[in-house]
Backbone as CSV, one residue per row, in Angstrom:
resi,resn,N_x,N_y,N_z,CA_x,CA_y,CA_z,C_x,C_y,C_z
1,UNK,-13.072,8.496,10.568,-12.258,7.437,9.976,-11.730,7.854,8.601
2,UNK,-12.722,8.070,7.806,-12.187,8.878,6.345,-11.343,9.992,6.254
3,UNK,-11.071,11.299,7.129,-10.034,11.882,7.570,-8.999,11.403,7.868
4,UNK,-8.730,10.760,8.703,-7.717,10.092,9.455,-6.824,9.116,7.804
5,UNK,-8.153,8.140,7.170,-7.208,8.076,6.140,-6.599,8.656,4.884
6,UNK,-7.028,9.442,4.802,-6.804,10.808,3.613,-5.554,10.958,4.122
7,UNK,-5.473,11.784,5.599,-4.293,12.014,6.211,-3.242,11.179,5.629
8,UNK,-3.249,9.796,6.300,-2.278,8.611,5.988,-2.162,8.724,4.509
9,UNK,-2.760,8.541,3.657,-2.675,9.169,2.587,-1.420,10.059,2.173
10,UNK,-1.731,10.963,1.999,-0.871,12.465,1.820,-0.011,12.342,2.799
11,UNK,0.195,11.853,4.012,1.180,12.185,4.965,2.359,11.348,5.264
12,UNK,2.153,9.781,5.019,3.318,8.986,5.109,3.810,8.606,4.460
13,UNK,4.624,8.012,4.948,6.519,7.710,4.133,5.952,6.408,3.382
14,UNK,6.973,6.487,2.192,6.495,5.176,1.306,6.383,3.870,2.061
15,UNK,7.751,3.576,2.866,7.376,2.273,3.684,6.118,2.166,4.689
16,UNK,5.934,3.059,5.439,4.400,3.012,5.840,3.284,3.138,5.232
17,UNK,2.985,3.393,4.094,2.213,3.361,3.056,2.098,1.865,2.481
18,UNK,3.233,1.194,2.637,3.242,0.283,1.839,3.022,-0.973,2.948
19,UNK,3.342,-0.455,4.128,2.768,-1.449,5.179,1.231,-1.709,5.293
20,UNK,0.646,-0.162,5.385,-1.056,-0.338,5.674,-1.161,-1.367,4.387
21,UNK,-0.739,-1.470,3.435,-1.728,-1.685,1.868,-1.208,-3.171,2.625
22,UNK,-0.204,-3.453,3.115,0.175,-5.154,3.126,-0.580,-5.948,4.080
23,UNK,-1.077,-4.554,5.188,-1.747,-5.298,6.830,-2.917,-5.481,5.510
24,UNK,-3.264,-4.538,4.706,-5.589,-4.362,4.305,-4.997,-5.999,3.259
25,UNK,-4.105,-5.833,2.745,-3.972,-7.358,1.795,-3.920,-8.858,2.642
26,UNK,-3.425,-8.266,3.788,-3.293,-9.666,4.346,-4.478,-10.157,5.246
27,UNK,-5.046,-8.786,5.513,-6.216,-9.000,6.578,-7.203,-9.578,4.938
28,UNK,-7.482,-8.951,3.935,-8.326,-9.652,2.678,-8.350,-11.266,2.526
29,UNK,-6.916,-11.275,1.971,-6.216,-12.772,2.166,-6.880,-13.399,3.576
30,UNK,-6.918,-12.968,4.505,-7.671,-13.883,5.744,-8.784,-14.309,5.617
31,UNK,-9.583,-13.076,5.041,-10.896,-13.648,5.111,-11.479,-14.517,4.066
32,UNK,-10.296,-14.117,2.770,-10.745,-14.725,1.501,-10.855,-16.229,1.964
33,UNK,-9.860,-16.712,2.658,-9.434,-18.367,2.688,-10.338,-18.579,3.771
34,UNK,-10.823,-17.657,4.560,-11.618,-18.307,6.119,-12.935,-18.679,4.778
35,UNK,-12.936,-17.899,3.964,-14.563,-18.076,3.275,-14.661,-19.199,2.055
36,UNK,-13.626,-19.399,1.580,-13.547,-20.733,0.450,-13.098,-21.561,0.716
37,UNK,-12.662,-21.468,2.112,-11.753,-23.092,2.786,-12.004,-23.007,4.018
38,UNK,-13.284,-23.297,4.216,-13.994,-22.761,6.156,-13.899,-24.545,6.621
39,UNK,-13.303,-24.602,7.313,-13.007,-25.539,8.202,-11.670,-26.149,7.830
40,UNK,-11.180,-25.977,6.932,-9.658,-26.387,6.683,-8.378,-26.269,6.360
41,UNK,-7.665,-26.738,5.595,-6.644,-26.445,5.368,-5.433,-24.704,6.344
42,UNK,-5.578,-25.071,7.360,-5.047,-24.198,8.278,-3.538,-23.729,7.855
43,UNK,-2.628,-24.532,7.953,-1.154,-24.136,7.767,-1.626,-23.990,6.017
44,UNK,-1.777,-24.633,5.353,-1.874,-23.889,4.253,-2.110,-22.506,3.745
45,UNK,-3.360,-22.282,4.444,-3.909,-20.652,4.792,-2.696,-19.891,5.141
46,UNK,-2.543,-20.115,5.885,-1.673,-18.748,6.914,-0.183,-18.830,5.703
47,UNK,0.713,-19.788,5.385,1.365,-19.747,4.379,1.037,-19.189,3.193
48,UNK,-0.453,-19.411,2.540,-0.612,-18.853,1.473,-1.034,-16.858,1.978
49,UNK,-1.195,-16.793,3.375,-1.594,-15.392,3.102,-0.205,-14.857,3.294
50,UNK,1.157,-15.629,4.061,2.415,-14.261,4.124,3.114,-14.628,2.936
51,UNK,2.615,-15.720,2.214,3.058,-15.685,0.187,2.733,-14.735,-0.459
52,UNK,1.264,-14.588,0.094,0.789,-13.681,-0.911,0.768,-11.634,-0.644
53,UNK,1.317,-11.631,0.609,1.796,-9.807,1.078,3.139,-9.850,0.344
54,UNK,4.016,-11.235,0.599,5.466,-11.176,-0.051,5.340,-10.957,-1.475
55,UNK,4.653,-11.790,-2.162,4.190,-11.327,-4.013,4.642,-9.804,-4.017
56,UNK,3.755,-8.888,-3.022,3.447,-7.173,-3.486,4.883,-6.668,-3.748
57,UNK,5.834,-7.591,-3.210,7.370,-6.661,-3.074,7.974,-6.374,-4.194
58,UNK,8.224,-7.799,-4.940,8.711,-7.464,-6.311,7.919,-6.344,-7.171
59,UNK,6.637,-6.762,-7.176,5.349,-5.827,-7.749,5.910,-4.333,-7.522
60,UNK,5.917,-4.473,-6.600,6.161,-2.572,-5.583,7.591,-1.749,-6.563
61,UNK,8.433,-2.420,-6.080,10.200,-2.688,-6.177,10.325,-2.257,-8.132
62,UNK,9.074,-2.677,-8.841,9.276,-3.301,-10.140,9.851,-4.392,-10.772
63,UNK,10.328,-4.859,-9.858,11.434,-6.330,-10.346,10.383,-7.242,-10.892
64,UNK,9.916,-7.196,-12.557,8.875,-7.912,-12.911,9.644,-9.639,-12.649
65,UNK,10.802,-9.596,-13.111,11.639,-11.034,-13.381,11.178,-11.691,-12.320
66,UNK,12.162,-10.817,-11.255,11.877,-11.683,-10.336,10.389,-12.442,-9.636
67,UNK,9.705,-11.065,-10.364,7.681,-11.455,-9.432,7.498,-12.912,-10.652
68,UNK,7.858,-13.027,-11.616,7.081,-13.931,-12.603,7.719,-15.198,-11.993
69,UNK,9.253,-15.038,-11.871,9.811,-16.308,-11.040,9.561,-16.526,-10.012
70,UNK,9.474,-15.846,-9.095,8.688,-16.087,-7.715,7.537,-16.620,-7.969
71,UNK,6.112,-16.257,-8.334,5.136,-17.103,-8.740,5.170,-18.083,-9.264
72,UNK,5.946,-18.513,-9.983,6.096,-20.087,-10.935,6.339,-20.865,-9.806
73,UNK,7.465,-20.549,-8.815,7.930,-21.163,-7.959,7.447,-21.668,-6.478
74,UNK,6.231,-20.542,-6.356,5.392,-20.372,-5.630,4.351,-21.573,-6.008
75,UNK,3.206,-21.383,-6.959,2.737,-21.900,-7.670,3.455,-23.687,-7.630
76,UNK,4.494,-23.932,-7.679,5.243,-25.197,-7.785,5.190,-25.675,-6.268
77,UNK,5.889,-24.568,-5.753,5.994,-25.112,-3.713,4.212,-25.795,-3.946
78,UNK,3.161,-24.951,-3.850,1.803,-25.268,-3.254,1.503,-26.271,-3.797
79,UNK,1.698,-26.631,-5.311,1.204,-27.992,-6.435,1.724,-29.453,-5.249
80,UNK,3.424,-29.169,-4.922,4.276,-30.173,-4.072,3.116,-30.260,-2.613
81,UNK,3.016,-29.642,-2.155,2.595,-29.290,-0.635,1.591,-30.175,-0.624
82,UNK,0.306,-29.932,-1.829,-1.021,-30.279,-2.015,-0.864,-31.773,-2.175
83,UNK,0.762,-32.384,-3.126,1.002,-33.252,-3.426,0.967,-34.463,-2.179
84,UNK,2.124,-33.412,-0.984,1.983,-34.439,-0.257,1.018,-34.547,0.473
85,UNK,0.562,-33.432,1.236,-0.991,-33.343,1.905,-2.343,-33.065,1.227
86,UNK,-2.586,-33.753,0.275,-3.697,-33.710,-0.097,-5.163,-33.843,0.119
87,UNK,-5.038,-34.321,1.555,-6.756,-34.269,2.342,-7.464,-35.308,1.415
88,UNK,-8.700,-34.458,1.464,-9.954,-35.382,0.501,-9.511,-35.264,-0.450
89,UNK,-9.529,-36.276,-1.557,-8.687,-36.354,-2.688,-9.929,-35.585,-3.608
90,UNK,-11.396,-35.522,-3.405,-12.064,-34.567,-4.824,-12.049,-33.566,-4.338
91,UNK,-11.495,-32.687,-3.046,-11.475,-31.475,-2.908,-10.036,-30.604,-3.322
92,UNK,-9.092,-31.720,-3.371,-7.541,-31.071,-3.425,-7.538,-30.513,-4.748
93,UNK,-7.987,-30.387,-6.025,-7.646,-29.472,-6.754,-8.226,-28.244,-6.793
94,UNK,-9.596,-28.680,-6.210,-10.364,-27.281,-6.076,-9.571,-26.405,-5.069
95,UNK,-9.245,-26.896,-3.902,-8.221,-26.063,-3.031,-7.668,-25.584,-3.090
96,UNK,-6.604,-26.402,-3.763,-5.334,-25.888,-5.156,-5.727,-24.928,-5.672
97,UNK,-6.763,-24.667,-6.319,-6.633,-23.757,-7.345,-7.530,-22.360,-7.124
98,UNK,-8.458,-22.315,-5.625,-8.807,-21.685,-4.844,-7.343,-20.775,-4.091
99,UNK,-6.387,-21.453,-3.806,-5.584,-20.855,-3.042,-4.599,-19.939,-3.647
100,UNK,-4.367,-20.923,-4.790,-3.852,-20.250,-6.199,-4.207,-18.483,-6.168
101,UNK,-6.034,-18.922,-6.488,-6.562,-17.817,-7.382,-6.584,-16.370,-6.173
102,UNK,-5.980,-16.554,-4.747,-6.227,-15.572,-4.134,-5.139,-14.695,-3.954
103,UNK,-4.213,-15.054,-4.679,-3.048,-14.345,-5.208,-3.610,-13.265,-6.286
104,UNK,-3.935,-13.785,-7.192,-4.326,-13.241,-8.281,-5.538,-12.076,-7.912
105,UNK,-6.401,-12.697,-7.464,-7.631,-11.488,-6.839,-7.407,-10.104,-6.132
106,UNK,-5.877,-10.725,-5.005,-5.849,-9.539,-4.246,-4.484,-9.172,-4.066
107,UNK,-3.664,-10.329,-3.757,-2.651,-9.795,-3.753,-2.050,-8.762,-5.010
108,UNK,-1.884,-9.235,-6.477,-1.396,-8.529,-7.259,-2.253,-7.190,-7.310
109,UNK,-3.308,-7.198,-7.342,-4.207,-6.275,-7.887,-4.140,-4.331,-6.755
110,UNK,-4.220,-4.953,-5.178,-4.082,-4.450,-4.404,-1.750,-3.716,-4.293
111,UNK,-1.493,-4.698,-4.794,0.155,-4.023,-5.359,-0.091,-2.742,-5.880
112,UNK,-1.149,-2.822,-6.836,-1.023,-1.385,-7.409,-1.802,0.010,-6.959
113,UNK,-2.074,-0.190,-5.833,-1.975,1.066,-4.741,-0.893,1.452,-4.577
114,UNK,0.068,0.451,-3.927,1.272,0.755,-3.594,2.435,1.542,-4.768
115,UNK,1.859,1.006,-5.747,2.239,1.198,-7.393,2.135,2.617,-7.880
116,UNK,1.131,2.753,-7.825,-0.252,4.436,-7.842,0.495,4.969,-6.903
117,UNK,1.053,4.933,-6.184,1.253,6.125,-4.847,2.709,6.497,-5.283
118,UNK,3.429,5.641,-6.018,4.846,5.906,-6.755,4.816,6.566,-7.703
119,UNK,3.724,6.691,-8.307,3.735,7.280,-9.707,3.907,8.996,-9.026
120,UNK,3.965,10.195,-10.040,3.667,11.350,-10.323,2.512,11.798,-9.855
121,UNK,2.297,12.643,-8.763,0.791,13.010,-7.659,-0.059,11.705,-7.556
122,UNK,1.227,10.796,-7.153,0.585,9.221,-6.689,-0.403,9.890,-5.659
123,UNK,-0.730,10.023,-4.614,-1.213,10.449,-3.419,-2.478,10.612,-4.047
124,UNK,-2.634,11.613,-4.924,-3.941,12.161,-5.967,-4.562,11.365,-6.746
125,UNK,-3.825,10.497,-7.414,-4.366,9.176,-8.313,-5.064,8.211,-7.262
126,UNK,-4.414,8.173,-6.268,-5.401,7.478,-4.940,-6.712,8.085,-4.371
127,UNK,-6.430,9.179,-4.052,-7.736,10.012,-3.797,-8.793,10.007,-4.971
128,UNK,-8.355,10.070,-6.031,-9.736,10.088,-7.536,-9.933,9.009,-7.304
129,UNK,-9.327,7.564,-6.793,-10.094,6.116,-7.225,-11.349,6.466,-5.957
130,UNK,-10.674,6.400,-4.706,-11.445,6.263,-3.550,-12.825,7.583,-3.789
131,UNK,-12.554,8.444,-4.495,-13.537,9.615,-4.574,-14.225,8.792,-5.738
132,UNK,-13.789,8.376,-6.473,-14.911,7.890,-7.682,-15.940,6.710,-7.529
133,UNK,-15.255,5.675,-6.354,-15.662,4.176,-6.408,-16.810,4.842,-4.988
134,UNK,-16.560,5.913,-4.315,-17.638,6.269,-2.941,-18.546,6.886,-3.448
135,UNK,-18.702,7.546,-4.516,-19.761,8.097,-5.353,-20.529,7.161,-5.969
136,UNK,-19.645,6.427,-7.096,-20.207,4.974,-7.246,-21.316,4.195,-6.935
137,UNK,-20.532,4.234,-5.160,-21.127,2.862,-4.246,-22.774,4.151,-3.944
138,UNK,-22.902,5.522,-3.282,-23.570,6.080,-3.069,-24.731,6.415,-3.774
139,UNK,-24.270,6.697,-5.051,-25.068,7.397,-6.004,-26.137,5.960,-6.484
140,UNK,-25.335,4.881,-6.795,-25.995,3.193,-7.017,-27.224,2.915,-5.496
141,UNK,-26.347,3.392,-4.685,-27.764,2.969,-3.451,-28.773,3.749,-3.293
142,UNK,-28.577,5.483,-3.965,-29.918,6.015,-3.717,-30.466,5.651,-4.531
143,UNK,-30.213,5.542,-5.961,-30.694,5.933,-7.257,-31.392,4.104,-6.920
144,UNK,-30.907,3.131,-6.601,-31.780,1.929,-6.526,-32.682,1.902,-5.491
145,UNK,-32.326,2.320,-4.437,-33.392,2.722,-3.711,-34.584,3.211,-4.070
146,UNK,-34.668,4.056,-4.697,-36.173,5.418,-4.775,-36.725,4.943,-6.496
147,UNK,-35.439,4.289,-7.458,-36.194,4.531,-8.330,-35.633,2.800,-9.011
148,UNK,-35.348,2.202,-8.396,-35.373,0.612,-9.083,-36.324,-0.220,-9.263
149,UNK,-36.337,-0.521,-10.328,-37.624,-1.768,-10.776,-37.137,-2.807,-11.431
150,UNK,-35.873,-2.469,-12.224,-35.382,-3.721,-13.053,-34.597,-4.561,-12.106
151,UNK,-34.397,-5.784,-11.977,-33.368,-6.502,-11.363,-31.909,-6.557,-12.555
152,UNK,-30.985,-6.506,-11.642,-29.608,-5.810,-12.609,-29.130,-7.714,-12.702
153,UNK,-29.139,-8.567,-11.489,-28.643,-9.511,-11.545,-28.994,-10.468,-10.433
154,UNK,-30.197,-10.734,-10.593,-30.942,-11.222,-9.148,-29.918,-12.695,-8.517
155,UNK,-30.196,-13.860,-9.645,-28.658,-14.581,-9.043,-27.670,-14.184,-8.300
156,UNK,-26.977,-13.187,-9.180,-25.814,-13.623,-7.693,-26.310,-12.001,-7.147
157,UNK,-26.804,-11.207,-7.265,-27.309,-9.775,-6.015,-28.434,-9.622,-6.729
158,UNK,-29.581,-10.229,-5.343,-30.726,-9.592,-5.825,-31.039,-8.297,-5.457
159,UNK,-30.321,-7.675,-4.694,-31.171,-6.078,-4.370,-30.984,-5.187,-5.269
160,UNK,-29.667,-5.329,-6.327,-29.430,-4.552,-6.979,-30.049,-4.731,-8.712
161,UNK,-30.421,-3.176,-9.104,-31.039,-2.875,-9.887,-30.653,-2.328,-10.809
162,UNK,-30.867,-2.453,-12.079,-30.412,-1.619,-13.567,-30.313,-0.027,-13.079
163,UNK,-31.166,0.604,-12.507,-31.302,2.110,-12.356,-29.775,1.882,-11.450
164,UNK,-30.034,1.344,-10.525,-29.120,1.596,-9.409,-27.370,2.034,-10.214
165,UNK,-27.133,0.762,-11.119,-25.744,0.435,-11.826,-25.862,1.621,-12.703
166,UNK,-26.957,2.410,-13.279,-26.703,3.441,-14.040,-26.388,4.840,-13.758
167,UNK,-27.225,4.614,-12.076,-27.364,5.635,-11.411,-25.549,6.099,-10.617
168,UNK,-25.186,4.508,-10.546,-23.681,4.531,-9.992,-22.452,4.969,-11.075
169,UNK,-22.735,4.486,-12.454,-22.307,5.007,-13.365,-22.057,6.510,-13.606
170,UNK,-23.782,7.122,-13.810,-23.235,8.879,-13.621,-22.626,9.536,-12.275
171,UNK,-22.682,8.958,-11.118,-22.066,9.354,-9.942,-20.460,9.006,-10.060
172,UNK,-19.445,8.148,-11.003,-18.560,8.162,-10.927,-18.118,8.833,-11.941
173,UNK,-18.991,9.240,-13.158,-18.549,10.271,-13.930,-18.166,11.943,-13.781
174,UNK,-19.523,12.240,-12.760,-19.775,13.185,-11.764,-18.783,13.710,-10.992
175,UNK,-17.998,12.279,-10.214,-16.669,12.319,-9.666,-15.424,12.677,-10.414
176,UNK,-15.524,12.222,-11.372,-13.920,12.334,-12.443,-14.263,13.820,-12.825
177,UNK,-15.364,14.053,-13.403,-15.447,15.335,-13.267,-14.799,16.989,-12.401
178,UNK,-15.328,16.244,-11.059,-15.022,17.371,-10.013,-13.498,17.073,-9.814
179,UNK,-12.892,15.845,-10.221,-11.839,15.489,-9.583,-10.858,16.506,-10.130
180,UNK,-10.981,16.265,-11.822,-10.086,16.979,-12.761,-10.613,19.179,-12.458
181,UNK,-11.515,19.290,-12.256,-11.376,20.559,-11.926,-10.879,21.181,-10.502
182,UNK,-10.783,20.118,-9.573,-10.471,20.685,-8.609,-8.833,19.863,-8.151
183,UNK,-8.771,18.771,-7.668,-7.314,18.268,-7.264,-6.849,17.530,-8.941
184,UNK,-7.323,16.848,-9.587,-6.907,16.448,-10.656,-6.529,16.968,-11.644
185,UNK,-6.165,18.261,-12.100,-6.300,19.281,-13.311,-5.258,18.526,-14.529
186,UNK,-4.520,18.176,-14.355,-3.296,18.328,-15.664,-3.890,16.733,-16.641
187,UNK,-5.036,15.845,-16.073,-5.198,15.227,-17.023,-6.153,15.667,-17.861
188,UNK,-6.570,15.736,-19.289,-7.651,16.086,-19.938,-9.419,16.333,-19.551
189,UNK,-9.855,16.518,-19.424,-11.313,16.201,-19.336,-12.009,15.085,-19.950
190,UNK,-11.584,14.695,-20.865,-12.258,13.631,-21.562,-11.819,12.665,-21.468
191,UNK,-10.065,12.542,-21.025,-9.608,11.169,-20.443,-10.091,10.923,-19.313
192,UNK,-10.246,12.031,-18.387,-10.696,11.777,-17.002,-11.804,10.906,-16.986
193,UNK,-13.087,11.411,-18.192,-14.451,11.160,-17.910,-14.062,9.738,-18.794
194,UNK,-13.719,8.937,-19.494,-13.185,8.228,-20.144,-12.652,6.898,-18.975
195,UNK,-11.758,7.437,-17.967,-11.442,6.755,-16.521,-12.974,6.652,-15.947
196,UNK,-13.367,7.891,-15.609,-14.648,7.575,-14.454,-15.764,6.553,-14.840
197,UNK,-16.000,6.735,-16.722,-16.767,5.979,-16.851,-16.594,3.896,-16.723
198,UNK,-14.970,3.685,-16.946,-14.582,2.607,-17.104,-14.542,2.448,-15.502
199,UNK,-14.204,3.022,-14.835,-13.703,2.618,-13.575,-14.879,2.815,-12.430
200,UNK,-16.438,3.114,-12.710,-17.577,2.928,-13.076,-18.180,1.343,-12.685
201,UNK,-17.725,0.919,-14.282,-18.165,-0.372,-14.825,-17.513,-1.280,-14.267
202,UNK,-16.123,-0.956,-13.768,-15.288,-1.905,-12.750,-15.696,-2.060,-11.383
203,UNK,-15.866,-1.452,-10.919,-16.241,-1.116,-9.710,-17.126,-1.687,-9.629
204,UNK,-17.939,-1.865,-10.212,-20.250,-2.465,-10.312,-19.371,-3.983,-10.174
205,UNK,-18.588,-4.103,-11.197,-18.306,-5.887,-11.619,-17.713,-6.301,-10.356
206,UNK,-16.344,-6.005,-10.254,-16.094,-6.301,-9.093,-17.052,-6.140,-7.608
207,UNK,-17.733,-5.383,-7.384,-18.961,-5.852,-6.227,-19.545,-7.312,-6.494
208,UNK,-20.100,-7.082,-8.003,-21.001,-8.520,-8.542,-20.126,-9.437,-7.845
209,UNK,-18.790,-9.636,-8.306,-18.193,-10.503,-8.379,-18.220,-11.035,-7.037
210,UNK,-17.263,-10.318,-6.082,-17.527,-10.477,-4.722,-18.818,-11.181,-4.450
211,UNK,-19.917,-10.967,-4.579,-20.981,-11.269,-4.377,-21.806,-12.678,-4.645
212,UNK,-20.940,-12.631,-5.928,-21.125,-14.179,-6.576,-20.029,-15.249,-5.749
213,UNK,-19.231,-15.021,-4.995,-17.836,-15.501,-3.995,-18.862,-15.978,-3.172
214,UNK,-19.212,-14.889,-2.312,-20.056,-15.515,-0.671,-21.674,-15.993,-1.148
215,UNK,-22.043,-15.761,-2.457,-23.171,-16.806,-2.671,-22.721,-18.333,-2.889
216,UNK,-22.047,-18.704,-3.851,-21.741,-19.759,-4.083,-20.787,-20.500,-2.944
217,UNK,-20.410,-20.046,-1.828,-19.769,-20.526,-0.540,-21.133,-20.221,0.449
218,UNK,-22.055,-19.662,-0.023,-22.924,-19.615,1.075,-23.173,-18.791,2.728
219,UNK,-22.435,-17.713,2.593,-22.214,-16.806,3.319,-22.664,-15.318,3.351
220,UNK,-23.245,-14.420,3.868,-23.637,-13.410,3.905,-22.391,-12.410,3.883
221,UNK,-22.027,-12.319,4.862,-20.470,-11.282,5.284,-19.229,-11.899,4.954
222,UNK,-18.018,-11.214,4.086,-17.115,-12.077,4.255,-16.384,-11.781,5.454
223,UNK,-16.794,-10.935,6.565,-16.397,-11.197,8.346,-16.832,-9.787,8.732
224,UNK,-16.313,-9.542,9.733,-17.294,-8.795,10.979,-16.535,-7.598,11.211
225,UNK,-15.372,-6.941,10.004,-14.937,-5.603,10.611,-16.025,-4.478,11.155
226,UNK,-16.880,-4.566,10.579,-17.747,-3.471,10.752,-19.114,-4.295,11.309
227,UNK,-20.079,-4.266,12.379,-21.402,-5.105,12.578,-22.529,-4.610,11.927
228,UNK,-22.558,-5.650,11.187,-24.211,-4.897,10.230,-23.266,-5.092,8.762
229,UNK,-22.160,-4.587,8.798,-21.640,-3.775,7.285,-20.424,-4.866,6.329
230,UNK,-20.367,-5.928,7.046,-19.319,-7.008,6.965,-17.669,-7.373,7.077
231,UNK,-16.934,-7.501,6.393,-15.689,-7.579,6.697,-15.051,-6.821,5.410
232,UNK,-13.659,-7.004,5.722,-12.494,-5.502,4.885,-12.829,-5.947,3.934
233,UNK,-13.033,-7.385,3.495,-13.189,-7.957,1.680,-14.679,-6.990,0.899
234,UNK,-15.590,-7.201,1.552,-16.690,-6.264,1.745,-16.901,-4.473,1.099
235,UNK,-15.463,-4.238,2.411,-15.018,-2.817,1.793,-14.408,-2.166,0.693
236,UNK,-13.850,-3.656,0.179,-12.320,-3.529,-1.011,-13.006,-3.835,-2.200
237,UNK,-14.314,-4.814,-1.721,-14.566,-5.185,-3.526,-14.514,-4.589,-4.781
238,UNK,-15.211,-3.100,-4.711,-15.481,-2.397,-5.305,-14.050,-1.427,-5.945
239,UNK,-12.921,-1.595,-4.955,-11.655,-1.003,-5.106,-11.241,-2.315,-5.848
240,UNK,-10.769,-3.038,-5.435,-9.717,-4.006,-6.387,-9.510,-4.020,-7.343
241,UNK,-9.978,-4.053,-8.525,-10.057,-3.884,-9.763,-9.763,-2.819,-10.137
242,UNK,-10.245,-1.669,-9.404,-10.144,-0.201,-10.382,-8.372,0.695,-9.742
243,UNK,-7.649,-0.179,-8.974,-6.468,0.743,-8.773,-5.669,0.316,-9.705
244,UNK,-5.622,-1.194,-10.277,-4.780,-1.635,-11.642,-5.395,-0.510,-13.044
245,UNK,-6.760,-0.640,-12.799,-6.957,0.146,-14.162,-6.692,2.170,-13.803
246,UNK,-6.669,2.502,-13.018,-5.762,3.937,-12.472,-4.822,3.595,-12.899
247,UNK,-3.452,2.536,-12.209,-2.427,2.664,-12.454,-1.955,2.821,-13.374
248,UNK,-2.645,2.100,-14.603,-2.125,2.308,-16.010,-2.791,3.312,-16.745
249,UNK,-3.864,3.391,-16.267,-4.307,5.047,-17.359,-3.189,6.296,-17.252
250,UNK,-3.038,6.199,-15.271,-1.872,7.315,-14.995,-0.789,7.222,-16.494
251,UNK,-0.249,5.613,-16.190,1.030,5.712,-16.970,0.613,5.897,-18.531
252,UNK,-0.196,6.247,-18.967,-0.664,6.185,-20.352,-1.041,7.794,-20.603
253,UNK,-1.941,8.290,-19.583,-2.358,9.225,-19.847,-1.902,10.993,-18.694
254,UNK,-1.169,10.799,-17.945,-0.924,11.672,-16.890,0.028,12.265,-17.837
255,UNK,0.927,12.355,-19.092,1.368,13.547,-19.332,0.613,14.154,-19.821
């Protein structure tokens, strides 16, 4: 499976590139709303998830104008919608502003893959996130495994441990490391390790975060792509966050 997407990676055309990122955003968007709005609001859902693949275009395109006006307007349609169908009247703002916030979580954030792959050895700036955040996720499960005792954040993840988050820490430094000597070369060494370490600390949060989502909704998996291993939201947590902070180091630091 990891071959196959490397391939896709390095091998396709921007519009197919920019399709997979819209199917993994929209399949996210599915599960996000099956998991904070489980039994309702149906046509809302499915509207708010082909709102929120449409968001990535302007994003993609650069047309900031138009993305800020589109959202206001967006944002206005759903306020009206909620207005007239408002259901249980103490749940409609929480809904509202649940449906709102899943724009913000994934749609924009997940844009900047599509973003990253435009830039200057876009293809490569993709490969260091996915090489840094799998070291990350790896290096955090042995290192909590064999040698955890502290609880890192038992509330919202109890398995995970201080060693573990430190242990995931030097494994994404580890990564920026190998990245810049071997496919990454023309950025510095110390910006690199500078990225690995921030994008590190992103990566840990965003899991938390996720985590703190299906506790407080009360759910184990946010769905069943994988059995045992949970759904695509599952797979992405740990990515979401850290391709916005790539995208802009690139543009800051890649000359």
């Amino acid at each position: 499976m990891l071959p196959l997407l490397i391939a896709f990676i390095l091998k396709a055309p921007a519009w197919g590139f920019f399709c997979m990122v819209a199917g993994i955003a929209g399949w996210a968007l599915c599960e996000y709303y099956a998991m904070v709005l489980p039994g309702r609001r149906y046509v809302e859902r499915w509207l708010a998830i082909i709102t929120g693949v449409s968001l990535m275009i302007p994003l993609v395109f650069e047309q900031y104008e138009v993305f800020v006006g589109l959202i206001t307007f967006i944002v206005f349609i759903f306020a009206c919608l909620f207005l007239l169908h408002h259901g249980t009247m103490e749940r409609a703002a929480g809904d509202l502003a649940l449906m709102v916030f899943g724009f913000f979580y994934l749609s924009i954030p997940l844009a900047h893959m599509v973003m990253l792959r435009y830039l200057e050895h876009g293809t490569r700036w993709i490969l260091l996130v996915l090489f840094m955040v799998m070291v990350n996720d790896t290096s955090a499960y042995f290192t909590g495994t064999f040698l955890g005792r502290h609880k890192l954040y038992p509330s919202v993840s109890p398995k995970k441990s201080v060693e573990g988050a430190v242990g995931g820490l030097a494994g994404s430094l580890c990564a920026a490391a190998v990245a810049h000597w071997t496919f990454v070369p023309w950025t510095a060494l110390s910006h690199i390790l500078l990225l690995g370490l921030v994008a590190g600390v992103v990566a840990e949060l965003g899991d938390l975060f996720e985590s703190l989502l299906k506790r407080s909704f009360g759910i184990k998996d946010s769905g069943a792509l994988i059995p045992g291993h949970g759904g695509i939201l599952d797979r992405l947590d740990s990515l979401i966050f850290v391709f916005p902070l790539t995208y802009y180091f690139a543009l800051a630091f890649q000359g």
